[in-house]
Biotite code that builds the C-alpha atoms (Angstrom):
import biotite.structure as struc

atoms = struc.array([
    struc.Atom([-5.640, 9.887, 19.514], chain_id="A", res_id=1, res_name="UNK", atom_name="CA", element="C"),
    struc.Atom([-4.371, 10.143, 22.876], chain_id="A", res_id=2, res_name="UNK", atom_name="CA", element="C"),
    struc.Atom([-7.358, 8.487, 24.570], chain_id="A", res_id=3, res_name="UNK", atom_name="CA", element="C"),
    struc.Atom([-7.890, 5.436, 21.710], chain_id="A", res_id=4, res_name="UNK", atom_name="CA", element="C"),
    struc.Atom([-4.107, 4.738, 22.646], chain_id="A", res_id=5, res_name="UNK", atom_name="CA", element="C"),
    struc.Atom([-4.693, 5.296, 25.980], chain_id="A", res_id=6, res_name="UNK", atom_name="CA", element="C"),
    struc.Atom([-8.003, 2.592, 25.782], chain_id="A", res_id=7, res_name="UNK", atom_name="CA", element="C"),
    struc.Atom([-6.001, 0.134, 23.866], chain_id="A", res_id=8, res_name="UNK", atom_name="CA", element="C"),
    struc.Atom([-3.212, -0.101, 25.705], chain_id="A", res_id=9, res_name="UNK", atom_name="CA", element="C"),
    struc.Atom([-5.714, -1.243, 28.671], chain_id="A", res_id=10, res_name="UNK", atom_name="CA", element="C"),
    struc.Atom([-7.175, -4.008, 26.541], chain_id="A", res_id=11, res_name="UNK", atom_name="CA", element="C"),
    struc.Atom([-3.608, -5.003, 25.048], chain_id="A", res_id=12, res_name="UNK", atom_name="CA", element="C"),
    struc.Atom([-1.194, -4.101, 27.365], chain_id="A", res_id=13, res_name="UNK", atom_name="CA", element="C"),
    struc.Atom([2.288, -5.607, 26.052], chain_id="A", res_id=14, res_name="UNK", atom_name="CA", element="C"),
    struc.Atom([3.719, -5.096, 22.811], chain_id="A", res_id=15, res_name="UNK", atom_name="CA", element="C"),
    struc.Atom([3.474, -2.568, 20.461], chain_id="A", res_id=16, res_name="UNK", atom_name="CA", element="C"),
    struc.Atom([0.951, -0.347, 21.999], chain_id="A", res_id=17, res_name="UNK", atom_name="CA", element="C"),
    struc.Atom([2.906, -0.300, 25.024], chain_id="A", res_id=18, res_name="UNK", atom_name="CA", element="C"),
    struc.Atom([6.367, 0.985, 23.509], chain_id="A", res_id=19, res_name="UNK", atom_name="CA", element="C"),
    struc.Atom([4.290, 3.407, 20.975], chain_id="A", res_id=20, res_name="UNK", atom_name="CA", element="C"),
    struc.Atom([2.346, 4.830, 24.302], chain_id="A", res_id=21, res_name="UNK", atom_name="CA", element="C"),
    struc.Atom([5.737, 5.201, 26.461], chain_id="A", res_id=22, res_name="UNK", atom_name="CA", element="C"),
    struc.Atom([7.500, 6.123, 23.200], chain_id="A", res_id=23, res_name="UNK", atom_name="CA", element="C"),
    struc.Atom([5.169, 8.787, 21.354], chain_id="A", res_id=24, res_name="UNK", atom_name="CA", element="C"),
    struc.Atom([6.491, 11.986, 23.238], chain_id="A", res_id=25, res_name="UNK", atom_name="CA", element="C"),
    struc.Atom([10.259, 11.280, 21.683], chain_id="A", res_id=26, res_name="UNK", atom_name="CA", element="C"),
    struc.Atom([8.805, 10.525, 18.603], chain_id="A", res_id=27, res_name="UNK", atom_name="CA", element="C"),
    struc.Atom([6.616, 13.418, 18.073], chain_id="A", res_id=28, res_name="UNK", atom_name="CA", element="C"),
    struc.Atom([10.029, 15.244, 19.189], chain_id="A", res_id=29, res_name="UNK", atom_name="CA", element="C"),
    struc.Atom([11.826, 13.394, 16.310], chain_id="A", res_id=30, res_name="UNK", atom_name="CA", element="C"),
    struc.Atom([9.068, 13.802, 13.402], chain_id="A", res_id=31, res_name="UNK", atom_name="CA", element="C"),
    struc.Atom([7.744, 17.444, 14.622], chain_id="A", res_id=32, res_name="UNK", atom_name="CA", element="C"),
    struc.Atom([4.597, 15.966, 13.891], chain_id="A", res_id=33, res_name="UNK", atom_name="CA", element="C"),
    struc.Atom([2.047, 14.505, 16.599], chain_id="A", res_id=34, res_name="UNK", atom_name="CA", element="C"),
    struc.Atom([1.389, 10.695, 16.232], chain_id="A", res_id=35, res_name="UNK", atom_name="CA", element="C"),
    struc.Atom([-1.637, 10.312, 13.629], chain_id="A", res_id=36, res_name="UNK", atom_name="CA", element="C"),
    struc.Atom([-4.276, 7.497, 14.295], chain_id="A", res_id=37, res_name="UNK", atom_name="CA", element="C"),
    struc.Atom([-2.887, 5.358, 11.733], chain_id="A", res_id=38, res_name="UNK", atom_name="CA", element="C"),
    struc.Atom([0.143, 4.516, 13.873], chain_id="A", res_id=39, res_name="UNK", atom_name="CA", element="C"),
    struc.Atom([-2.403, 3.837, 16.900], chain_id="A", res_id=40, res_name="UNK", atom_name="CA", element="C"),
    struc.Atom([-3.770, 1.679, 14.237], chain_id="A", res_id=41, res_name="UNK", atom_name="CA", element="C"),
    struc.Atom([-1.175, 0.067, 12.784], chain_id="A", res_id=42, res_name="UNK", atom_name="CA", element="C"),
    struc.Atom([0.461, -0.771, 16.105], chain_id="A", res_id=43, res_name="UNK", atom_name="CA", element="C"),
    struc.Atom([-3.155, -2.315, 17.101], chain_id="A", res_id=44, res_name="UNK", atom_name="CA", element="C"),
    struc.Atom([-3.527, -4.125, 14.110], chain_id="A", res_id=45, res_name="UNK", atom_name="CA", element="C"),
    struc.Atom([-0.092, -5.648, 14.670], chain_id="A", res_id=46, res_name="UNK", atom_name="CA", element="C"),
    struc.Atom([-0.610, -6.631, 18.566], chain_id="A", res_id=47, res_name="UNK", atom_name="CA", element="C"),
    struc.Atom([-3.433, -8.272, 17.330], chain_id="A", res_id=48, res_name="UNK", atom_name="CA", element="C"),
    struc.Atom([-1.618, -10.485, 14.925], chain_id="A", res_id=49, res_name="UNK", atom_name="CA", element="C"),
    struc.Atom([-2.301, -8.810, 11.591], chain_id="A", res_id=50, res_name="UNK", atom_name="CA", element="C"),
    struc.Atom([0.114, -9.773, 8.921], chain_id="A", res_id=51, res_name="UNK", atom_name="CA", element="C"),
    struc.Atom([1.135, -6.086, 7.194], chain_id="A", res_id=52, res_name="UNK", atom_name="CA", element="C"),
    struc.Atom([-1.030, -6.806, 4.427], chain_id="A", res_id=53, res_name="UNK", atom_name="CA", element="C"),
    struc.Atom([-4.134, -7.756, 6.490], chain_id="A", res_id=54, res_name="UNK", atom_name="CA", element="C"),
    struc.Atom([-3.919, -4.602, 7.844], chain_id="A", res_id=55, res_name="UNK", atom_name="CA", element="C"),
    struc.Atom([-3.334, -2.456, 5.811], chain_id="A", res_id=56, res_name="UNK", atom_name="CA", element="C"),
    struc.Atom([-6.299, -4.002, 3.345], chain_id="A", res_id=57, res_name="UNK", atom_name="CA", element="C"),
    struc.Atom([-8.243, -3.329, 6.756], chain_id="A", res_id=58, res_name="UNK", atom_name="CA", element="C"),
    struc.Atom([-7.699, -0.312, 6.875], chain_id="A", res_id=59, res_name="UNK", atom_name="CA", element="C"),
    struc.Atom([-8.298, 0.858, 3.106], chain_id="A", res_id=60, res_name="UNK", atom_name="CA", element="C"),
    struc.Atom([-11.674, -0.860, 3.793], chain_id="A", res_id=61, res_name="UNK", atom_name="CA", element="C"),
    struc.Atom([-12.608, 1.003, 6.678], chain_id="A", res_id=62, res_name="UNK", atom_name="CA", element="C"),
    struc.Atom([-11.250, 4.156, 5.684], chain_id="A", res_id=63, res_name="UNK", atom_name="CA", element="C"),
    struc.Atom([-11.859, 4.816, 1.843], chain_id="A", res_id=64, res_name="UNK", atom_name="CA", element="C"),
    struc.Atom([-13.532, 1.293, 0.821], chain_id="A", res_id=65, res_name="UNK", atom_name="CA", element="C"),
    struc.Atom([-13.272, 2.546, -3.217], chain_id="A", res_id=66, res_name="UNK", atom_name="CA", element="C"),
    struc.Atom([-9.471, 2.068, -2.615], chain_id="A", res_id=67, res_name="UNK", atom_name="CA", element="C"),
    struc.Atom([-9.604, -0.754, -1.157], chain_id="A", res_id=68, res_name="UNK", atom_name="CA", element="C"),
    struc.Atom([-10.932, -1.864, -4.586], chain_id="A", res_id=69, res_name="UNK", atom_name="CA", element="C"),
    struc.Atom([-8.897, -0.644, -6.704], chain_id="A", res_id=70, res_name="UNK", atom_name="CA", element="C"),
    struc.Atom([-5.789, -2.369, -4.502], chain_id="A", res_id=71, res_name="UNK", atom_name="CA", element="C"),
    struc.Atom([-7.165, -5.870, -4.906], chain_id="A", res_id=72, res_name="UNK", atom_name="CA", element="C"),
    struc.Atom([-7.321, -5.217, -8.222], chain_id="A", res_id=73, res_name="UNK", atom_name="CA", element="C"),
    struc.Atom([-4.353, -3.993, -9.050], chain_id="A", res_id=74, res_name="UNK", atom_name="CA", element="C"),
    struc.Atom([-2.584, -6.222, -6.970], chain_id="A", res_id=75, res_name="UNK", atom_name="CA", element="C"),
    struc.Atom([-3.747, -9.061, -9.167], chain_id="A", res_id=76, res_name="UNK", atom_name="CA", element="C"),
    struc.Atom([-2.653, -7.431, -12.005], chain_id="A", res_id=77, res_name="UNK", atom_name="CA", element="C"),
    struc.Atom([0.694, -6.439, -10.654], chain_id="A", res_id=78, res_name="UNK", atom_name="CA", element="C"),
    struc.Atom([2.889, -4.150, -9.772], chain_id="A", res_id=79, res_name="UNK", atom_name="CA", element="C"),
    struc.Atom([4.390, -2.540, -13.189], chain_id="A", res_id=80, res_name="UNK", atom_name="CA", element="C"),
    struc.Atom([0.419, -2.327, -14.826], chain_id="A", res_id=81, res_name="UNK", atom_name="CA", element="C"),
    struc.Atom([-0.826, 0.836, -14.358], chain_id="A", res_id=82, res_name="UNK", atom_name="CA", element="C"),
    struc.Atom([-4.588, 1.344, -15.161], chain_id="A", res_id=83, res_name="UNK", atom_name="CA", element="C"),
    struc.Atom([-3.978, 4.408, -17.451], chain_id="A", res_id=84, res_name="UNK", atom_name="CA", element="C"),
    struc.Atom([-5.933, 4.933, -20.653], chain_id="A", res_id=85, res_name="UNK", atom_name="CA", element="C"),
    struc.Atom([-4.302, 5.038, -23.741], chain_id="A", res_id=86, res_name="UNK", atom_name="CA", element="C"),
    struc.Atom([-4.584, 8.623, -24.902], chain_id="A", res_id=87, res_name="UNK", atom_name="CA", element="C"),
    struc.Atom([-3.336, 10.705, -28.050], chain_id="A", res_id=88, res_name="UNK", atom_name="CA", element="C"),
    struc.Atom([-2.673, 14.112, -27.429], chain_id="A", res_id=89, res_name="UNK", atom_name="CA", element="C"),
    struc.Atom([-2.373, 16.356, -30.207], chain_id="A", res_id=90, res_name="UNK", atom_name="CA", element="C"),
    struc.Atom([1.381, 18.151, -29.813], chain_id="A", res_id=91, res_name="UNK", atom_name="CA", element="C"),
    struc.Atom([2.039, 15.933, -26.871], chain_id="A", res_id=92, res_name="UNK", atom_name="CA", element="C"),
    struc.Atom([5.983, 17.074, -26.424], chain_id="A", res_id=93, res_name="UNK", atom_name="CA", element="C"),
    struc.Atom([6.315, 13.712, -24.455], chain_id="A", res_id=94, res_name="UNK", atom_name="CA", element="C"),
    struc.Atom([8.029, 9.893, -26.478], chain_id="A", res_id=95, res_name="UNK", atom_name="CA", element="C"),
    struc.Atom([5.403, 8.865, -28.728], chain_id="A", res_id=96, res_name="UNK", atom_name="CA", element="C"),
    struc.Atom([4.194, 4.950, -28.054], chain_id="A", res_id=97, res_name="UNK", atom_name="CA", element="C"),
    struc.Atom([6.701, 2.518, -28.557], chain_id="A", res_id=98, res_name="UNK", atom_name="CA", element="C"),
    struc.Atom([9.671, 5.333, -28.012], chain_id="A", res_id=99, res_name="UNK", atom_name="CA", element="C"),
    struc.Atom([11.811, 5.074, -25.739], chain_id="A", res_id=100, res_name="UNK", atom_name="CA", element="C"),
    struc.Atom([12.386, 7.912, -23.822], chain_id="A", res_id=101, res_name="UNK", atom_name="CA", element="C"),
    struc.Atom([15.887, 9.771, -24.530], chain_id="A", res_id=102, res_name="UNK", atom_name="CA", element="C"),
    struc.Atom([16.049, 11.486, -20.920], chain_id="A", res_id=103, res_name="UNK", atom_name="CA", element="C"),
    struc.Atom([16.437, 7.679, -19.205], chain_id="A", res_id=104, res_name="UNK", atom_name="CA", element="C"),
])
């Protein structure tokens, strides 16, 4: 990670890049976590002019393509229409269809 940042930040010098690379020590400190490649990537994608979306599809295509998929789908269909099957389960203690569910 330390070396892609550290290549980037010679190609794209200002920006993001710059303030994650002069930054990551304090915020490694403050998450108790090291930086993971996706912020490298995200603050790449951004100095490059990515809108959020862009990216982030970008990345989903690069990294697991099969989600990708499944987000350009979904995101057509919207946001509250979940792709679960319709499934009767025998002593199911859950609301039956068309319930609503007393614990809400």
């Amino acid at each position: 990670m330390q070396q892609t940042l550290d290549a980037l930040c010679r190609v794209l010098p200002d920006a993001n890049l710059a303030w994650l690379q002069s930054q990551r020590a304090a915020l490694e400190q403050l998450a108790d976590h090291p930086l993971a490649m996706t912020g490298v990537a995200a603050a790449t994608l951004t100095d490059l002019g990515f809108a959020p979306a862009d990216g982030e599809m970008l990345v989903l295509l690069l990294r697991l393509p099969g989600a990708a998929a499944h987000a350009l789908e979904q995101g057509r269909l919207g946001i509250r229409h979940f792709p679960f099957f319709d499934i009767d389960i025998p002593d199911d203690p859950g609301p039956r269809i068309g319930e609503a569910c007393s614990e809400l």
